[in-house]
C-alpha positions as CSV (number, residue, x, y, z in Angstrom):
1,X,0.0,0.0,0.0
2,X,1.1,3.8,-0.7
3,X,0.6,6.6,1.7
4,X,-2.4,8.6,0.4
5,X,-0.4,11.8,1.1
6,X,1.8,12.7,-1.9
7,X,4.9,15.1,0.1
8,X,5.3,12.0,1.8
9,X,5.4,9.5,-1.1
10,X,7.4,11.7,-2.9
11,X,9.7,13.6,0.3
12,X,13.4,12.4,-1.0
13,X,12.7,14.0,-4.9
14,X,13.6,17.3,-6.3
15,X,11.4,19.5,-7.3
16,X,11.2,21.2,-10.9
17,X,8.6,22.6,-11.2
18,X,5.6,22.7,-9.0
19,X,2.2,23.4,-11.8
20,X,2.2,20.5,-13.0
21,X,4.1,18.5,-10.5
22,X,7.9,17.6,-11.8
23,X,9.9,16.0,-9.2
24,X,13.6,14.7,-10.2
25,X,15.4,11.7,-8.4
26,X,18.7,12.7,-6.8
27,X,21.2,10.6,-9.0
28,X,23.7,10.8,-6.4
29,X,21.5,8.6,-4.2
30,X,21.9,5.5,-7.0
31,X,22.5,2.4,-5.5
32,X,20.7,-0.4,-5.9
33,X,19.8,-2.1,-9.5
34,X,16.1,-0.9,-8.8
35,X,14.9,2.6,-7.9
36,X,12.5,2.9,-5.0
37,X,9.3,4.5,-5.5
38,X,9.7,7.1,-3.6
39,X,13.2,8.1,-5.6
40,X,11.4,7.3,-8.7
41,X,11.4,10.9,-11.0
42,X,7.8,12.2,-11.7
43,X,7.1,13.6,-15.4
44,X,3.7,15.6,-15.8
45,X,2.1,17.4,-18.7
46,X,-1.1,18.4,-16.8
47,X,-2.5,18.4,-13.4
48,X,-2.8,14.5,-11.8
49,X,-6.3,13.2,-12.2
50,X,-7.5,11.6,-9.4
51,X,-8.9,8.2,-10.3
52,X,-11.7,5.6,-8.5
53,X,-10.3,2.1,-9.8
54,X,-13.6,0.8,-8.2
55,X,-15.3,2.0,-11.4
56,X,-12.4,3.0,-14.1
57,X,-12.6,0.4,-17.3
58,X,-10.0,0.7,-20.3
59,X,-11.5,0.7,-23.7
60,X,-9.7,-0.9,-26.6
61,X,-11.1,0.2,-29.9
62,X,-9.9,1.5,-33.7
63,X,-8.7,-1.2,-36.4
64,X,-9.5,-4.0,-34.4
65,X,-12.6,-7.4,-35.2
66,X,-13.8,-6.8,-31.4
67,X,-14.0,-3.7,-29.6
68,X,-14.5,-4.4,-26.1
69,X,-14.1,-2.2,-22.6
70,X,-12.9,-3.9,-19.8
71,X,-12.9,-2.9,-15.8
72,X,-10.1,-2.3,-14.0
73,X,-10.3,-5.4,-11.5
74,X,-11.1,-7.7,-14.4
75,X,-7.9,-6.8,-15.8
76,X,-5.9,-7.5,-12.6
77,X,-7.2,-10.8,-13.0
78,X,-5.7,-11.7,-16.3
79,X,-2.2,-13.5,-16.3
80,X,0.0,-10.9,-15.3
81,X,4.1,-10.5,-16.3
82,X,6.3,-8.7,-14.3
83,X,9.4,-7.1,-16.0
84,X,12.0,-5.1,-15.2
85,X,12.6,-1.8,-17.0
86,X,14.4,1.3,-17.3
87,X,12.6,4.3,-18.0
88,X,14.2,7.8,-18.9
89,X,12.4,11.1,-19.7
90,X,13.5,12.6,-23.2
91,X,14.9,16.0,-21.4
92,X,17.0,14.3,-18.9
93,X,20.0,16.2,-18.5
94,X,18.8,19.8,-20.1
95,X,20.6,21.6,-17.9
96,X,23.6,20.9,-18.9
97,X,23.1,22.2,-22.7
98,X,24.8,25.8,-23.9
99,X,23.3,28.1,-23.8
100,X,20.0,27.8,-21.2
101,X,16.7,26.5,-22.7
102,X,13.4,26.7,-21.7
103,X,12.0,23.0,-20.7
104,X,12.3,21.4,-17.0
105,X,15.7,21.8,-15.9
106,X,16.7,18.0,-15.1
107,X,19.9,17.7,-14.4
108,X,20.8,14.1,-13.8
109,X,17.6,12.5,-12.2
110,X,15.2,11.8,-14.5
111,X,15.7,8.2,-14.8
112,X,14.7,5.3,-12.5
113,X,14.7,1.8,-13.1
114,X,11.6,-0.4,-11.6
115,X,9.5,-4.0,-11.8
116,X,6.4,-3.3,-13.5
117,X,3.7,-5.8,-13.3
118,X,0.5,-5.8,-15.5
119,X,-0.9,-7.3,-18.4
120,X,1.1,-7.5,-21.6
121,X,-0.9,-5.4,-24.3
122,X,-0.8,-8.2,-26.7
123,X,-3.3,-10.0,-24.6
124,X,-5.9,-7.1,-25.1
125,X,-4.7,-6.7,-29.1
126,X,-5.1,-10.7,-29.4
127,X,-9.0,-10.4,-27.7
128,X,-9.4,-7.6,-30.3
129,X,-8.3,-8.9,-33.0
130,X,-6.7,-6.5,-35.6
131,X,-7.2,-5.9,-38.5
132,X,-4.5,-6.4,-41.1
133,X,-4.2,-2.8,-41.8
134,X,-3.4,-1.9,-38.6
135,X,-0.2,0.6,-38.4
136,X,-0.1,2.3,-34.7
137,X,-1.3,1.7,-31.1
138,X,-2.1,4.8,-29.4
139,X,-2.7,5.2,-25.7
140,X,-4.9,7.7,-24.1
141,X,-4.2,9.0,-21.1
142,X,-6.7,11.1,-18.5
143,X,-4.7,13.8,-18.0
144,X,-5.3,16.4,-19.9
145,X,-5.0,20.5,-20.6
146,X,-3.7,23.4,-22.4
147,X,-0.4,22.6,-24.8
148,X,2.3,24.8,-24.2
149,X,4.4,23.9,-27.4
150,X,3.7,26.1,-31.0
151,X,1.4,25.2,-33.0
152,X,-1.0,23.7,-30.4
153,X,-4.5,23.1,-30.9
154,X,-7.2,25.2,-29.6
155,X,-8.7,24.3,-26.5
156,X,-7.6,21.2,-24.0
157,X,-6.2,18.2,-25.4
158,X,-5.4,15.1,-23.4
159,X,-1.9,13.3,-23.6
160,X,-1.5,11.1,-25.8
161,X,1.3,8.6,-27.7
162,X,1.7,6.0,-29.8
163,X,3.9,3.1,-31.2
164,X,4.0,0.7,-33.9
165,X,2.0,-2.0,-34.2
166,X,5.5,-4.3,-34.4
167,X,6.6,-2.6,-30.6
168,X,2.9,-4.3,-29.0
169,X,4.7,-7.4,-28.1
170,X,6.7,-5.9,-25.6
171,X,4.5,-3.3,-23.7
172,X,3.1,-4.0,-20.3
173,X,-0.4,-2.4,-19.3
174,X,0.9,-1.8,-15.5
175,X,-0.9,-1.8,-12.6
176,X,1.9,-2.3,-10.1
177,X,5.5,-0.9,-9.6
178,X,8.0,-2.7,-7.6
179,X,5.6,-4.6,-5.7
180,X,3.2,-1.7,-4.8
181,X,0.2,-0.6,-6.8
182,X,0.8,2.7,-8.9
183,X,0.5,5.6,-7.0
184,X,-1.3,8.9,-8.3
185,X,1.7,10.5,-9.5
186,X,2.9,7.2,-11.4
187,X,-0.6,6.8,-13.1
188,X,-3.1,5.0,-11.1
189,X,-4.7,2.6,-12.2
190,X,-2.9,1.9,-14.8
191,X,-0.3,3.2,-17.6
192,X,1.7,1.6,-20.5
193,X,5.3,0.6,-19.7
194,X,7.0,0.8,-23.2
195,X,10.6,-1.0,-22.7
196,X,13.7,0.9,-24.3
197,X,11.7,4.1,-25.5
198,X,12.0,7.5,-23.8
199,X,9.5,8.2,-20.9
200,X,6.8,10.1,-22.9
201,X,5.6,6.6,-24.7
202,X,5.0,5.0,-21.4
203,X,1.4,6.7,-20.9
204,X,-0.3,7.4,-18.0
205,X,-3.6,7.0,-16.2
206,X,-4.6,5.0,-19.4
207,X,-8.3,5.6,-20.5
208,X,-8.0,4.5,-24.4
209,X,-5.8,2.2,-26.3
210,X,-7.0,2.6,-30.4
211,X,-5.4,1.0,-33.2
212,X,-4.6,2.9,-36.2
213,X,-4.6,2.3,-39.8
214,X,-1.6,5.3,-40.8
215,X,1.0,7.2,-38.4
216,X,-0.7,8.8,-35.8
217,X,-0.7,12.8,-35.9
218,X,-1.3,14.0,-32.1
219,X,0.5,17.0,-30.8
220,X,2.9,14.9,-28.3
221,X,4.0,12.6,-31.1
222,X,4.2,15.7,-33.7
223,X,4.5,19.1,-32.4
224,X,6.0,17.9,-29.0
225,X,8.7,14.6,-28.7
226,X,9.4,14.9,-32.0
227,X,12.6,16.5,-34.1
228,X,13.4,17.4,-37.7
229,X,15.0,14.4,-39.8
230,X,17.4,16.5,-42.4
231,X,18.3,14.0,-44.6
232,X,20.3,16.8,-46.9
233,X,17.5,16.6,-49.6
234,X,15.9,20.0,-48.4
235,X,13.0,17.9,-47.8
236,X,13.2,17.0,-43.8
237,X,10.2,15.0,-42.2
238,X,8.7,15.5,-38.5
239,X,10.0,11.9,-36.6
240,X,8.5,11.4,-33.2
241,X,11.3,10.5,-30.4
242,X,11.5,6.9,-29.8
243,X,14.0,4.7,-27.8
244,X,16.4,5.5,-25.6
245,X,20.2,6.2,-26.7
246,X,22.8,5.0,-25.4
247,X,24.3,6.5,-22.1
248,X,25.5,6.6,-18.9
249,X,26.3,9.3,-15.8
250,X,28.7,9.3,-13.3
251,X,26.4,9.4,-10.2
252,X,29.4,9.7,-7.7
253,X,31.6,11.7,-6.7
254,X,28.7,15.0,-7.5
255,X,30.1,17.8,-9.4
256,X,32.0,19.9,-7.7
257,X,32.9,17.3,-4.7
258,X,35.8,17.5,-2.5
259,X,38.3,14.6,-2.2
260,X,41.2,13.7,-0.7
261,X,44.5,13.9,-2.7
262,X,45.9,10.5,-2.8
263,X,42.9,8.2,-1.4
264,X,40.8,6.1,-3.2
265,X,37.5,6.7,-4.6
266,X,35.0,4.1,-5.8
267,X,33.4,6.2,-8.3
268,X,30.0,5.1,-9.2
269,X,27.4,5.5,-12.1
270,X,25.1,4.0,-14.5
271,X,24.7,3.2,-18.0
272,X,21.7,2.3,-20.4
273,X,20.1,2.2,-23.9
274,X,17.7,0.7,-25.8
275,X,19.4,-2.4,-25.7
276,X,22.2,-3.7,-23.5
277,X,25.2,-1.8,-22.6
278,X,28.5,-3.7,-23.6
279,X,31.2,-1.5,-21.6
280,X,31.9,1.7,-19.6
281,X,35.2,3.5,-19.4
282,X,36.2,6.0,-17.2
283,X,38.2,8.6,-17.5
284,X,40.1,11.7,-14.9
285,X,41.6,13.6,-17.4
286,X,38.5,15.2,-19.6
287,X,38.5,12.3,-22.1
288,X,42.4,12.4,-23.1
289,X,42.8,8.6,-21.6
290,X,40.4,6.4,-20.9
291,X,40.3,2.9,-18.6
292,X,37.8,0.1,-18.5
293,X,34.8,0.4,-15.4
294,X,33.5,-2.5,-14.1
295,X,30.2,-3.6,-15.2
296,X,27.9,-4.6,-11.6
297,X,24.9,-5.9,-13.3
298,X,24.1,-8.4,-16.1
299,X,23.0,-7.7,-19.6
300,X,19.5,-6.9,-19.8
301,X,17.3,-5.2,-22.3
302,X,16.5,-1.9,-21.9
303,X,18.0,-1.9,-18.2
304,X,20.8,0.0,-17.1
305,X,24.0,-1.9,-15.7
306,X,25.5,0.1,-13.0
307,X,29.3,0.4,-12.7
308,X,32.4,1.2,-10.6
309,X,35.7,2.2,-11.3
310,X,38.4,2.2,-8.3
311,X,39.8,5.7,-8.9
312,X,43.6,6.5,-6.9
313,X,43.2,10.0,-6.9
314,X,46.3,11.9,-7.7
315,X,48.5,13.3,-5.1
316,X,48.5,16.9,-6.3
317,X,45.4,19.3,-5.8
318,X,43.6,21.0,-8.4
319,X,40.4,20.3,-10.3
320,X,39.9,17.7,-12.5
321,X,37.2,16.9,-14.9
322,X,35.8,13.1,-15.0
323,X,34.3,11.5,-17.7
324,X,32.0,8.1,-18.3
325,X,31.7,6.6,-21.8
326,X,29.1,4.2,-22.8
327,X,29.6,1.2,-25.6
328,X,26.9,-1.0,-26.2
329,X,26.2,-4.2,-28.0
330,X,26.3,-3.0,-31.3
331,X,29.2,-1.5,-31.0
332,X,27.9,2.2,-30.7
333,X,30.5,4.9,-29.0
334,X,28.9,7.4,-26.8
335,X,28.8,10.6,-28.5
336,X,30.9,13.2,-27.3
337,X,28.4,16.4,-28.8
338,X,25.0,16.4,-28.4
339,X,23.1,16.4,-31.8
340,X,21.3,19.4,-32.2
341,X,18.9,17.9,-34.6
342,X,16.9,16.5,-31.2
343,X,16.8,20.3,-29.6
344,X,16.1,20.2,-26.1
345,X,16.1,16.1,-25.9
346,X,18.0,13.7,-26.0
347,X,21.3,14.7,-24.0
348,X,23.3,11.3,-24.2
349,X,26.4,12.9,-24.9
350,X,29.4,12.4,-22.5
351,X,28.8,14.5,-19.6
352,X,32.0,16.4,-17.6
353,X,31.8,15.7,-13.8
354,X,34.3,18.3,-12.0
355,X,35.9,17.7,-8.7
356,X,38.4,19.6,-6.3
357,X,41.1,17.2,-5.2
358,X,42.4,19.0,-1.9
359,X,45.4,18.6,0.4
């Protein structure tokens, strides 16, 4: 059970912004493989909407043989899966791009890793039935409200994503996370948990799930969560955000920390992707040398593996800029720029940690 009080639920996060509620995990606190609820970060569009399960029921509808709306406790009953996955929001780490933007200012915290339990969607899609045109599954969230982002629509609009049709095999309708049910913030009753893609596709407060025959248009897969593809033919095309790049964070030493000259330091971070991260390397001199971390976790998708690396400080004080550097199964290099095609999101480049070493 969950405290019905949210300052308590959420008391150890950071707070962003207040209207809606955007609360960031502290990333120096990282420490075990899964993040506890109440470290978990909270990503709102719109105000929370407050929810009876007693009487909510989750319609499944569009290019499908067999509409049908189910209730919330029937779905509880259906054979449930539990699941490990990583979830990051799209803007994690804004802070840290030159010059300031507008956005929430994460800096390293919006990212947690949790068990999800729930339903897997194509249960519902196989009770439906689809059609053999279908192209999308969008989910429907409650929330709902004024778009911030130019050109919005008139009027409210609730949130909104989809995926394609060939992603349904992995998404989990959740009910449950890490053993407790959802709380408000983390979209009682129930939400979509979609493995390896950024936070926004992982819906909330799930009202809706309609199949599509053709891409679907809404303003959070367009307008918002989406960049311009320039593919050098003067001709770009508007690509919603997808899955997760690869990346990974020192979580300790913080910037700026003190440390002994001489002593050793287990420094500590994370990395993740899409897939499965093959390697981490470290390095104490801003990426001029770099030496192998050691990988704490085993290979699983769309999970982070957390790392260490025991550092011997150097004997002679000054500042010093640390560095972690992500490979992963492919063989894909952490960038060391951020693409600018992706605007405010996705920040997966190599990120400078500075520290004083003192006498």
């Amino acid at each position: 059970m969950t405290s019905n009080d949210p300052a308590c639920r959420n008391a150890g996060l950071i707070v962003r912004e207040n209207q809606p509620t955007n609360l960031e995990s502290p990333f120096d606190h990282l420490n075990g493989l899964i993040t506890p609820n109440h470290l978990f970060y909270v990503r709102n569009h719109f105000p929370v909407p407050l929810i009876d399960g007693g009487t909510h029921e989750l319609t499944v509808s569009g290019a499908v043989q067999r509409p049908f709306a189910i209730q919330f406790e029937e779905l509880r009953a259906m054979p449930a899966e539990t699941r490990a996955a990583t979830m990051e929001c799209a803007g994690n780490s804004r802070v840290f791009l030159p010059p300031p933007v507008d956005g929430v200012q994460w800096q390293l915290g919006a990212i947690g890793t949790a068990e999800w339990t729930g339903v897997p969607l194509s249960a519902l899609l196989d009770r439906a039935g689809l059609n053999d045109r279908a192209c999308e599954v969008v989910f429907e969230g409650a929330d709902h409200g004024k778009a911030k982002e130019k050109p919005a629509p008139h009027g409210e609009i609730r949130y909104a994503r989809s995926i394609p049709v060939g992603k349904a095999a992995d998404v989990l309708i959740a009910y449950a996370m890490n053993g407790e049910d959802l709380s408000p913030e983390h979209g009682y009753p129930l939400r979509a948990v979609v493995p390896g893609h950024y936070g926004m596709a992982s819906v909330k407060w799930l009202t809706a799930i309609r199949v599509t025959t053709k891409p679907f248009q809404g303003y959070f897969q367009t307008t918002d969560y989406a960049y311009w593809d320039e593919d050098g033919t003067g001709s770009p095309e508007r690509v919603p955000l997808g899955e997760m790049s690869l990346k990974s964070q020192i979580a300790r030493p913080r910037i700026d920390e003190g440390i002994a000259a001489g002593s050793c330091y287990r420094v500590f971070g994370a990395a993740w992707s899409e897939g499965t991260v093959e390697s981490v390397g470290f390095s104490d001199d801003d990426g001029k040398t770099w030496r192998e971390a050691r990988l704490l976790d085993p290979e699983m998708r769309g999970v982070w593996r957390r790392w260490e690396y025991e550092w011997r400080v150097p004997s002679t004080p000054g500042i010093r800029i640390l560095k972690s550097r992500a490979r992963d199964f492919r063989g894909n290099v952490q960038p060391d720029q951020h693409d600018k095609r992706f605007g405010t999101y996705v920040i997966n480049h190599v990120l400078p940690v500075r520290v004083m070493i003192r006498s």
